[in-house]
VEXBA-788728 format. One line per field, with one value per residue (C-alpha): residue in one letter; x, y, z; residue number from 1. Coordinates in steps of 0.5 Angstrom, whole numbers, plus 500, padded with zeros to 3 digits. Layout:
! residues N
res: (A / ...)
c1: (X / ...)
c2: (Y / ...)
c3: (Z / ...)
n: (NUM / ...)
! end
This chain:
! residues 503
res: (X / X / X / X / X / X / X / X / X / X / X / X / X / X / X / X / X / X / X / X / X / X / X / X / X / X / X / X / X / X / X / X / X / X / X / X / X / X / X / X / X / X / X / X / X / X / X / X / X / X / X / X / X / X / X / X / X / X / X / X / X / X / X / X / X / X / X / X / X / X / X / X / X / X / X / X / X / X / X / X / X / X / X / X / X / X / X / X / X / X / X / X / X / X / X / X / X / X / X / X / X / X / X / X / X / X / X / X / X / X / X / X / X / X / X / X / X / X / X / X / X / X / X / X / X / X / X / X / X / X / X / X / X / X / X / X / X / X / X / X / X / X / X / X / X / X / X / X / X / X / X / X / X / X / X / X / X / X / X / X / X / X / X / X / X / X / X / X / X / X / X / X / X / X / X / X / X / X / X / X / X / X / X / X / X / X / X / X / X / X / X / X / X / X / X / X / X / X / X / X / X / X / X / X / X / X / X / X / X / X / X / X / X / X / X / X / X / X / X / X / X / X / X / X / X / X / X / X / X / X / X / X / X / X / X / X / X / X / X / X / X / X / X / X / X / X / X / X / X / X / X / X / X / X / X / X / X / X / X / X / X / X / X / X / X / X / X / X / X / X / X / X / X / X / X / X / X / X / X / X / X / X / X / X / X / X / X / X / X / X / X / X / X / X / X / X / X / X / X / X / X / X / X / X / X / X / X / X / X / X / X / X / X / X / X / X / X / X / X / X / X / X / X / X / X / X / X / X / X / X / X / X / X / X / X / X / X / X / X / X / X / X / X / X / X / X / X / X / X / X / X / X / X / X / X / X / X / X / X / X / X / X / X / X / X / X / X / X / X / X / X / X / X / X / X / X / X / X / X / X / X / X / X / X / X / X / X / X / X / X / X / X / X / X / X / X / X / X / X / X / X / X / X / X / X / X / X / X / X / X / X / X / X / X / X / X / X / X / X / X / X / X / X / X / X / X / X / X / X / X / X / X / X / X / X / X / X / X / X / X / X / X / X / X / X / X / X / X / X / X / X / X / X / X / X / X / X / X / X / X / X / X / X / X / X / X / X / X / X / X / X / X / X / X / X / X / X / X / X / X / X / X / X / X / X / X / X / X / X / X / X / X / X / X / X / X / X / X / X / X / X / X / X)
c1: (488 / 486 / 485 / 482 / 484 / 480 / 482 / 475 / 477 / 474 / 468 / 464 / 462 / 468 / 472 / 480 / 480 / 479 / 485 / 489 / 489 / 482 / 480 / 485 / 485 / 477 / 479 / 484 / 478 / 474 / 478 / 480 / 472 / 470 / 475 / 471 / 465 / 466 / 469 / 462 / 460 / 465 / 467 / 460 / 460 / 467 / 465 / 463 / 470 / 473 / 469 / 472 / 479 / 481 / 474 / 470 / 462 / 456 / 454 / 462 / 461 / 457 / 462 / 467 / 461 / 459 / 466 / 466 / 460 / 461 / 467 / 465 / 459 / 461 / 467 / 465 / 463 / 469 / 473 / 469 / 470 / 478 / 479 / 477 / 481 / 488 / 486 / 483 / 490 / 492 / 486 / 486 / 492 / 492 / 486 / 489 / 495 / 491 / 486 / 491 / 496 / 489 / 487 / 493 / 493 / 486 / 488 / 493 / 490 / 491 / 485 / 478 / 481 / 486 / 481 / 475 / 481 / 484 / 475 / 474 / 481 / 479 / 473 / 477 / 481 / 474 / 471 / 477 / 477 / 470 / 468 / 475 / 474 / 467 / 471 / 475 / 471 / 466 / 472 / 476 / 471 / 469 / 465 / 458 / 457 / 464 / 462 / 455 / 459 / 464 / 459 / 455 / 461 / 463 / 454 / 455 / 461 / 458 / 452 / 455 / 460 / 456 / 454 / 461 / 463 / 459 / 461 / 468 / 467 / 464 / 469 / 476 / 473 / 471 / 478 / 483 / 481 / 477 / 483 / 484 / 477 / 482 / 488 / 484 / 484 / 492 / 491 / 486 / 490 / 496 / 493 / 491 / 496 / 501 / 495 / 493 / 501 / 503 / 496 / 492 / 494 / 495 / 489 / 490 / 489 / 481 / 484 / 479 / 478 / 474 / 468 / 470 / 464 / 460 / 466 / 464 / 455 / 455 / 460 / 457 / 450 / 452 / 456 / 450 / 444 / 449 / 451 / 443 / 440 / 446 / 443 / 436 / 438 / 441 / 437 / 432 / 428 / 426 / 433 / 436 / 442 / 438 / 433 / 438 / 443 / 437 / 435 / 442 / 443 / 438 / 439 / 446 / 444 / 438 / 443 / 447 / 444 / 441 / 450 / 450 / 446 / 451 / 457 / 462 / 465 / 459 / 462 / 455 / 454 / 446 / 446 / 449 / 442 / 437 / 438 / 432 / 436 / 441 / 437 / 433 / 439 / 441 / 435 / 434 / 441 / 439 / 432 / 435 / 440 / 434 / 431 / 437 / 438 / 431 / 437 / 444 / 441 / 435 / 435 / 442 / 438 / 434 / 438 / 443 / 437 / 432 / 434 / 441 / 445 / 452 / 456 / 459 / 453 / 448 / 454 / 454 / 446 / 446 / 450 / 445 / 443 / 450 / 450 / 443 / 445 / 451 / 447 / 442 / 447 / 450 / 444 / 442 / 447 / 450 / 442 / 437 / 440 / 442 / 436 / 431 / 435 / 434 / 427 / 424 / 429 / 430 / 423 / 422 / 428 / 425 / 418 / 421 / 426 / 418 / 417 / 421 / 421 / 414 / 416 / 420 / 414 / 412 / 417 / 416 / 420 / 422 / 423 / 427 / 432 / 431 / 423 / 422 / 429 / 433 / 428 / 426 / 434 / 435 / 428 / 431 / 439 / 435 / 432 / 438 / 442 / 438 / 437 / 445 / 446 / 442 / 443 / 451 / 451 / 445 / 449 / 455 / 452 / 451 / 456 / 463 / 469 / 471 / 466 / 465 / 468 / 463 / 458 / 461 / 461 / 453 / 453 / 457 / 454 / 447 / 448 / 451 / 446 / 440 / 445 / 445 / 437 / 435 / 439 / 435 / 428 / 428 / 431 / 425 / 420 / 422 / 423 / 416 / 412 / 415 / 413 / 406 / 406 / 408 / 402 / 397 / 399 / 402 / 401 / 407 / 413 / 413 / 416 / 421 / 416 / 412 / 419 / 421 / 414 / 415 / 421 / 419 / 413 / 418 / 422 / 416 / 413 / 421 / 420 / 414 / 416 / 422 / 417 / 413 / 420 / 422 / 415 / 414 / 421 / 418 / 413 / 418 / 423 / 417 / 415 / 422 / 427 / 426 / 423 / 428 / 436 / 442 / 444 / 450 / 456 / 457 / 462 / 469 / 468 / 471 / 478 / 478 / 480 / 486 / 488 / 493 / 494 / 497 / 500)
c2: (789 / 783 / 785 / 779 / 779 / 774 / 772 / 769 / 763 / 765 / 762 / 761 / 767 / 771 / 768 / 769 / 761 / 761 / 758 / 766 / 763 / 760 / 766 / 764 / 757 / 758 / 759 / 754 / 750 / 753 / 753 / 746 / 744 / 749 / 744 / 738 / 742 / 744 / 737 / 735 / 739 / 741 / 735 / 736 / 742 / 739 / 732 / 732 / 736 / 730 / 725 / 727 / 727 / 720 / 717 / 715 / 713 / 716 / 710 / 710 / 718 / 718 / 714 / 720 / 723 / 716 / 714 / 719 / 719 / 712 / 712 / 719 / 716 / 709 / 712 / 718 / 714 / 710 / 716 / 721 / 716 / 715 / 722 / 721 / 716 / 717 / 726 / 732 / 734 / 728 / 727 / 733 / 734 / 727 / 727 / 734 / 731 / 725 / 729 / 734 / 728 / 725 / 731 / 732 / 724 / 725 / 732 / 728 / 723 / 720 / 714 / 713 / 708 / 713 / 718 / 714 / 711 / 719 / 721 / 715 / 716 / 724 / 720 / 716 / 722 / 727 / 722 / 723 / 731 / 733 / 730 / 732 / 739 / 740 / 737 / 742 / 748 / 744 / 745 / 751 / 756 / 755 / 762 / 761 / 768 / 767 / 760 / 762 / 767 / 761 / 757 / 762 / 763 / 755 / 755 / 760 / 755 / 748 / 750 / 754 / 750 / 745 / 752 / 755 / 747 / 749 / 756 / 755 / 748 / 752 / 758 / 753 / 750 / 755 / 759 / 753 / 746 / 740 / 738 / 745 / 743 / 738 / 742 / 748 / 743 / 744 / 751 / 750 / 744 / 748 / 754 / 748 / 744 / 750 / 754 / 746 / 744 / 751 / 753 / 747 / 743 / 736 / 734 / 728 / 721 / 718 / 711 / 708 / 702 / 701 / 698 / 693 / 690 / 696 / 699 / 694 / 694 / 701 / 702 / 697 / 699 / 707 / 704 / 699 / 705 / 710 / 706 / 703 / 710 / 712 / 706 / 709 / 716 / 713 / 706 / 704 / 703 / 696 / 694 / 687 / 693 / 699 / 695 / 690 / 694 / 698 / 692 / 691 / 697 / 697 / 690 / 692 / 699 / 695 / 691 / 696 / 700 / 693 / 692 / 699 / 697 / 691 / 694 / 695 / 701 / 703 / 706 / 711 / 711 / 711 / 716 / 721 / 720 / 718 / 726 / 729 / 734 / 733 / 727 / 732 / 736 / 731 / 729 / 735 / 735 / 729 / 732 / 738 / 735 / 731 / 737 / 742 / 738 / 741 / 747 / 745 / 739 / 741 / 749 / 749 / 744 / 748 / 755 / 751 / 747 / 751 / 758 / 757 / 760 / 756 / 753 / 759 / 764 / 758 / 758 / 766 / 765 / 762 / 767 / 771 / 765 / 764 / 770 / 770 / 763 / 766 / 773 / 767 / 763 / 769 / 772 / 765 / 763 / 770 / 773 / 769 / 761 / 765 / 767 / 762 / 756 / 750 / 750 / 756 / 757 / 750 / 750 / 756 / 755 / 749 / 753 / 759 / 754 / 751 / 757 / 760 / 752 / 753 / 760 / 756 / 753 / 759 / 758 / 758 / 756 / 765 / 766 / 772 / 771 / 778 / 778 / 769 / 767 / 772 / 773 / 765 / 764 / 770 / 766 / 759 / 761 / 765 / 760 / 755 / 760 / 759 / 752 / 750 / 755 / 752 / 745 / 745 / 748 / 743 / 737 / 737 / 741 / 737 / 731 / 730 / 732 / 724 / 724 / 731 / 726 / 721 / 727 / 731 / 725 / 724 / 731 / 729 / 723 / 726 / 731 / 725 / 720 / 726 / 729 / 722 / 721 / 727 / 725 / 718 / 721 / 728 / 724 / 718 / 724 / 729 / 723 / 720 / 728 / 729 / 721 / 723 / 731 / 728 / 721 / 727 / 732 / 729 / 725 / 721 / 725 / 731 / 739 / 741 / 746 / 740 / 737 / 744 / 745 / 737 / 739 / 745 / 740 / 735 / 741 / 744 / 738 / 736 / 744 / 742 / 736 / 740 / 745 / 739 / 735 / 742 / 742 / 736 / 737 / 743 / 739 / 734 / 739 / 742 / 736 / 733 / 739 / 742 / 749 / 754 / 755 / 749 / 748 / 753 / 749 / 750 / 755 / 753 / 754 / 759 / 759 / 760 / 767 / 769 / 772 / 776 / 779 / 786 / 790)
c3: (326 / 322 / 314 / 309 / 302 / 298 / 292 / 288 / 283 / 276 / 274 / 269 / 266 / 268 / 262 / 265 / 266 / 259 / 254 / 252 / 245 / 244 / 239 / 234 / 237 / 234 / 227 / 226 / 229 / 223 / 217 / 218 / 218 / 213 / 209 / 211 / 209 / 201 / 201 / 201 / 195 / 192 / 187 / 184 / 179 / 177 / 175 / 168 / 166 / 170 / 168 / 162 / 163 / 166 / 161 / 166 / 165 / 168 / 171 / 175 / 176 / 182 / 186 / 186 / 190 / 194 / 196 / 200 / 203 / 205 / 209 / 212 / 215 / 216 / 220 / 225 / 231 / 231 / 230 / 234 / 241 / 238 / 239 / 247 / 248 / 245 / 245 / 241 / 238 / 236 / 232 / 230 / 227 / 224 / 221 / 218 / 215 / 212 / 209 / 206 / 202 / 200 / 196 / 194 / 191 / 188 / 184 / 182 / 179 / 172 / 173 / 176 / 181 / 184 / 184 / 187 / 193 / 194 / 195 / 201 / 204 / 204 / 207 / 212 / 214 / 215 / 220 / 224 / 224 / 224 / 231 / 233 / 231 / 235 / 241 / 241 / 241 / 246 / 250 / 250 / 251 / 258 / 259 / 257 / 254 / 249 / 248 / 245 / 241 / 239 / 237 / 233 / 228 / 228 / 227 / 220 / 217 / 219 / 215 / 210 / 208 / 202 / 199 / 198 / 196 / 191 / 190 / 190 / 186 / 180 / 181 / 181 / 176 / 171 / 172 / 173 / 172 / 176 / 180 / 183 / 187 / 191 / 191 / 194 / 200 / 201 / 203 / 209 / 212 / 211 / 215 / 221 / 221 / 223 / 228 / 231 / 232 / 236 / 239 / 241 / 249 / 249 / 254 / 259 / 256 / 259 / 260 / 257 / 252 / 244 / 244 / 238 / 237 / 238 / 232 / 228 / 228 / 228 / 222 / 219 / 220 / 218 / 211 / 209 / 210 / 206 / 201 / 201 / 200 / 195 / 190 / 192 / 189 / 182 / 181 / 185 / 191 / 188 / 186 / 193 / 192 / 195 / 200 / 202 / 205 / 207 / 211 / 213 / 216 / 220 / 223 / 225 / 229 / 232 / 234 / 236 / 240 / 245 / 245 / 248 / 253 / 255 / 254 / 259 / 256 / 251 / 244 / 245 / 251 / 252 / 256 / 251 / 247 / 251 / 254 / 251 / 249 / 245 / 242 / 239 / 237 / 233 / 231 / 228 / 224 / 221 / 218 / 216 / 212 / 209 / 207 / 205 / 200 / 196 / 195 / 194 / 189 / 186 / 186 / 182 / 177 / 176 / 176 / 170 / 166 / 166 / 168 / 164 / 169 / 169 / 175 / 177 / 177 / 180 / 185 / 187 / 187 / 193 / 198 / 200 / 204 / 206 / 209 / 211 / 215 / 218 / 221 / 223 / 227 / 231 / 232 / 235 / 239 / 242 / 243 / 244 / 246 / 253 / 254 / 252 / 250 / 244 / 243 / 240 / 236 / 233 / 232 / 230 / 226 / 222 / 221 / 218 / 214 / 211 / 210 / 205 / 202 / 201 / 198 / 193 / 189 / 186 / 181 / 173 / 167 / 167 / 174 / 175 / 180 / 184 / 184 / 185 / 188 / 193 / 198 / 199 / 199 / 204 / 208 / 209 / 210 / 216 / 218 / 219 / 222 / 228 / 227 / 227 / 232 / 237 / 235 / 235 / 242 / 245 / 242 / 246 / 252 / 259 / 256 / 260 / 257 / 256 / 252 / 247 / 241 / 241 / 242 / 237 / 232 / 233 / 230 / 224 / 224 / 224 / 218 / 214 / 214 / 213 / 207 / 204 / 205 / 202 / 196 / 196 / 198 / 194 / 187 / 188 / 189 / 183 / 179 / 180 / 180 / 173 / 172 / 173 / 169 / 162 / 164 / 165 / 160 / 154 / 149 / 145 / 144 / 149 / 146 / 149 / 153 / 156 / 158 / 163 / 165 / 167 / 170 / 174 / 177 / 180 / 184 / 186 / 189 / 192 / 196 / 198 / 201 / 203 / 207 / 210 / 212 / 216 / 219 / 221 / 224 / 228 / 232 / 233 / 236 / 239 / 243 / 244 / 247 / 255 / 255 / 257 / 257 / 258 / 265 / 265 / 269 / 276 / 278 / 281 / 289 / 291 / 294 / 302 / 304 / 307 / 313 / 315 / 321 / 322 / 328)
n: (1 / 2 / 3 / 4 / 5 / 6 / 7 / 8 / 9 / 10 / 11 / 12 / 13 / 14 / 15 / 16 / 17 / 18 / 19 / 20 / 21 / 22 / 23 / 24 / 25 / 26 / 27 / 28 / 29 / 30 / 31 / 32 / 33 / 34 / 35 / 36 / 37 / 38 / 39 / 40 / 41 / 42 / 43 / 44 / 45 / 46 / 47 / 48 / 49 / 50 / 51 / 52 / 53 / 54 / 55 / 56 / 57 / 58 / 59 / 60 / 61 / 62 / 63 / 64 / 65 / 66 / 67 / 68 / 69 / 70 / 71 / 72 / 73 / 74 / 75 / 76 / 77 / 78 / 79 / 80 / 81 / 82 / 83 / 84 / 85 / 86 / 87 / 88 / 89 / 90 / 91 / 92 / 93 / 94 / 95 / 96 / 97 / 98 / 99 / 100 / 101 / 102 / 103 / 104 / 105 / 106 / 107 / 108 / 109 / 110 / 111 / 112 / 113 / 114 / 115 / 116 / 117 / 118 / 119 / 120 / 121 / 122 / 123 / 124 / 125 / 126 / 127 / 128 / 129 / 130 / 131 / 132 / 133 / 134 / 135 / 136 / 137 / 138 / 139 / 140 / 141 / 142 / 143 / 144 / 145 / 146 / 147 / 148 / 149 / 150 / 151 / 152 / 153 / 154 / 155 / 156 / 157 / 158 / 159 / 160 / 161 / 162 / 163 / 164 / 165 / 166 / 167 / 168 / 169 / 170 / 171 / 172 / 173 / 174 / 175 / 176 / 177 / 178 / 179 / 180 / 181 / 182 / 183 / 184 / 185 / 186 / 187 / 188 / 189 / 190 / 191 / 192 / 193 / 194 / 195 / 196 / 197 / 198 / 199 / 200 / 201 / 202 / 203 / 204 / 205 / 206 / 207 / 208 / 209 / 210 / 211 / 212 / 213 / 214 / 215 / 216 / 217 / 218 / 219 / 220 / 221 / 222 / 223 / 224 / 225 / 226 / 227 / 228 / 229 / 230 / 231 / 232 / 233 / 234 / 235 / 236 / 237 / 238 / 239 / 240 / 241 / 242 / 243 / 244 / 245 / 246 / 247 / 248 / 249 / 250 / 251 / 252 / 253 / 254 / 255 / 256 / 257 / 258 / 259 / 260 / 261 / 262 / 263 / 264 / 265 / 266 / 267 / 268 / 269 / 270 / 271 / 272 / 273 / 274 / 275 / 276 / 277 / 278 / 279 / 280 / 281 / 282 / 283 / 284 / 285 / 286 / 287 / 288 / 289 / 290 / 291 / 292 / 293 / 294 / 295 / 296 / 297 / 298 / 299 / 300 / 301 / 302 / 303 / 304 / 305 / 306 / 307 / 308 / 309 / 310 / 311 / 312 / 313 / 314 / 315 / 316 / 317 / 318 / 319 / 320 / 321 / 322 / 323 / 324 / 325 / 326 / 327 / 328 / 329 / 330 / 331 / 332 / 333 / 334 / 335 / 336 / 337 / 338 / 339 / 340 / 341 / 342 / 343 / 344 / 345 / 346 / 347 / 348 / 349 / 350 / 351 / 352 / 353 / 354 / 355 / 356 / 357 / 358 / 359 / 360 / 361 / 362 / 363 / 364 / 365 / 366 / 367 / 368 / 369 / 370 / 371 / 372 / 373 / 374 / 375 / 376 / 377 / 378 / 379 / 380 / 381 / 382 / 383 / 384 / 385 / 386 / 387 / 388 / 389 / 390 / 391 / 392 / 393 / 394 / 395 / 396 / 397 / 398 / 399 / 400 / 401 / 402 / 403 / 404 / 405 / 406 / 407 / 408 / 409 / 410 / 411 / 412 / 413 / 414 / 415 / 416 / 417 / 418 / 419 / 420 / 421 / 422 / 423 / 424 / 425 / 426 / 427 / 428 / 429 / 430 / 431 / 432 / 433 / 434 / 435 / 436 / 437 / 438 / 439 / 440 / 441 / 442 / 443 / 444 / 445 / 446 / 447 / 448 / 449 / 450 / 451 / 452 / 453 / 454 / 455 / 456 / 457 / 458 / 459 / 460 / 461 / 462 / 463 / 464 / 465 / 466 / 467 / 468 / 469 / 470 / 471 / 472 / 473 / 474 / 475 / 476 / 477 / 478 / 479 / 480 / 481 / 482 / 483 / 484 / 485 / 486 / 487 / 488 / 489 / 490 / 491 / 492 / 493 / 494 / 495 / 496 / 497 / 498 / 499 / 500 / 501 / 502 / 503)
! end
């Protein structure tokens, strides 16, 4: 008598081929970006106190912020393609310890030039993390259903992450001193480091090499475009600081997108971009990082100069929306990505993100915060929810395991360069419509009542610019992305029967 036991391998839905830990594995993975987030913000609200402090000028103060940004953007390629070659984890942990002794130097910082060389270190060591991190979670969940849970929750705190900067940034500061915004850093990393060391698996090295000249064009063209846009937003579009680097970032992109081509291991592999996908993906990161920048920057000067709220109330003002964003994103990924993939829900994303932008011009010098502000708040905060849920899974989906970093780092990279735009772009606009407001509406020395209504013209035309940016990157998204869900991997085959005979 012959019996057949079979024992099916575990396929893509099954989830038992799944790392046992990956549930911790996923807040380690959280803690340790959540910590690269706040950082982006976090120093914002404690400038002046430090400024203060070590005695530094207005014209210094923006560097504390830029340094960062510089080498933050200018680095993530590099970093995202060192994280594939030499692995995850050691990335991960590297980046880690480096961020933490640079807070640590810049909490302590007795002058403006320690301060300055703590943030771009902070930078530096952020570039190398933040792809390592995606990476990681892209390729510890292997089940498609707990891989939409994983990135729903990863999602909330990726989009959350420059809101509570600010939250907690005012809080640190208000009860402690600014310096705490740097050794809060210290928790995050310690937390990491400890769950990285003992959780995370050492993976097999790609063998393959770094595209030196590809590094040096795109670090180049990324420093010049952050560095050019960050003129922009505290000088001058007209000024050879602003333009020049602007057209020299240019050139060095251009430059490098035609060496990809050539390059017998491209540092972005073309074929990493050119899926319309994941290129739509990081098209849209880079266009909401545009647009959001209408509510971290220019709603909190409103909410402190014309509504006299203070640091920490502002900061507590905008959880609804991060709350509302991280409904969004679980609801995104666990419900409605498996189900009818990244188009709907970035370009529905995007317009319901316009429309609590638009909501947001009905502002005036009395607003309440109840009847005027939560609801735009919880509108847009939905609405990115969606957004990030479909857009962090789009971005990474489809690539082969050598080369999640360099796809995570496009992300980052994408977020980063928007972030910058947005200041550069939305500062010009204010600028200009209050510009215009005080031509049209005064004569001589204007009141204080017209210099507010001035100014609640100038965040309202940044709104609008806000809800036109979202739009427009609906139909972008809409004409760019493929109807339906991501490709679900294949299934392992499955293991032979055995046979076994019996008398």
């Amino acid at each position: 008598m012959a019996t057949q036991n079979a024992a099916p391998a575990a396929g893509p839905s099954s989830g038992a081929a799944g790392d046992p830990k990956r549930w911790l594995i996923l807040a380690v993975i959280c803690s340790a970006y959540l910590m690269v987030g706040l950082d982006l913000t976090v120093m914002n609200l404690a400038l002046p106190t430090a400024q203060e402090t070590l005695d530094f000028s207005n014209a210094d103060r923006q560097w504390i912020v830029t340094a960062y940004a510089l080498s933050f953007g200018g680095l993530l390629l590099f970093f995202g393609r060192l994280s594939d070659l030499i692995g995850r984890k050691e990335s991960f942990l590297i980046g880690l310890t480096g961020f933490a002794i640079a807070s640590a130097v810049g909490g302590a910082s007795n002058s403006f030039g320690m301060l300055v060389t703590a943030r771009a270190s902070q930078g530096v060591f952020a570039a190398m993390l933040a792809p390592a991190c995606l990476a990681l979670l892209a390729t510890t969940f292997t089940d498609p259903k707990e891989k939409g849970k994983a990135f729903g929750i990863f999602s909330g705190v990726v989009a959350s992450g420059a809101g509570l900067g600010l939250i907690i940034g005012g809080a640190l500061t208000s009860a402690f001193d600014w310096r705490w915004c740097l050794y809060v850093n210290l928790i995050f990393a310690a937390v990491s480091l400890v769950g990285g060391t003992l959780l995370l698996k050492r993976e097999p090295k790609t063998g393959g090499r770094m595209d030196i000249p590809g590094v040096l064009l795109a670090s180049g063209g990324m420093f010049c475009l952050v560095y050019g846009l960050s003129n922009a937003a505290e000088e001058s579009w007209s000024t050879p600081s602003t333009w020049g680097y602007l057209v020299a970032g240019g050139v060095l992109l251009v430059l490098f997108a035609l060496w990809q081509t050539r390059s017998a291991s491209p540092l972005l592999p073309p074929r990493i971009v050119l899926d319309r996908n994941r290129g739509g993906a990081y098209l849209t990161v880079l266009l909401v990082g545009t647009g959001m920048f209408g509510i971290l920057l220019f709603l909190i000067y409103y909410m402190q100069l014309t509504l006299d709220y203070s640091a920490i109330t502002s900061g507590v003002a905008l959880l609804p929306m991060i709350v509302a964003t991280t409904l969004g994103a679980g609801l995104g990924a666990t419900k409605l990505m498996p189900k009818y993939g990244p188009k709907p829900l970035i370009s529905g994303g995007l317009l319901v993100s316009a429309a609590g932008m638009a909501w947001l011009t009905g502002i005036s010098v009395d607003s309440g915060y109840a009847s005027d502000l939560l609801g735009p708040l919880v509108v847009v905060g939905l609405g990115m929810g969606l957004i990030y849920a479909a857009a962090l899974t789009t971005g990474t989906s489809g690539v082969e395991t050598r080369d999640s970093g360099i796809a995570s780092a496009c992300i980052s990279a994408g977020q980063q360069l928007g972030g910058a735009l947005g200041t550069a772009l939305l500062n010009t606009i204010a600028a200009t419509a209050v510009t215009n407001w005080l031509t049209d509406n005064t004569k001589g020395q204007p009141t204080p009542e017209q210099l507010q209504l001035a100014s609640i013209d100038g965040y309202t035309t940044v709104f609008w610019w806000c809800a036109a940016i979202f739009a427009g990157g609906a139909v972008i998204a809409g004409l760019l992305l493929r109807r339906g869900p991501l490709p679900v991997p294949e299934a392992p085959a499955q293991a032979p029967a055995v046979q076994t005979e019996t008398a």
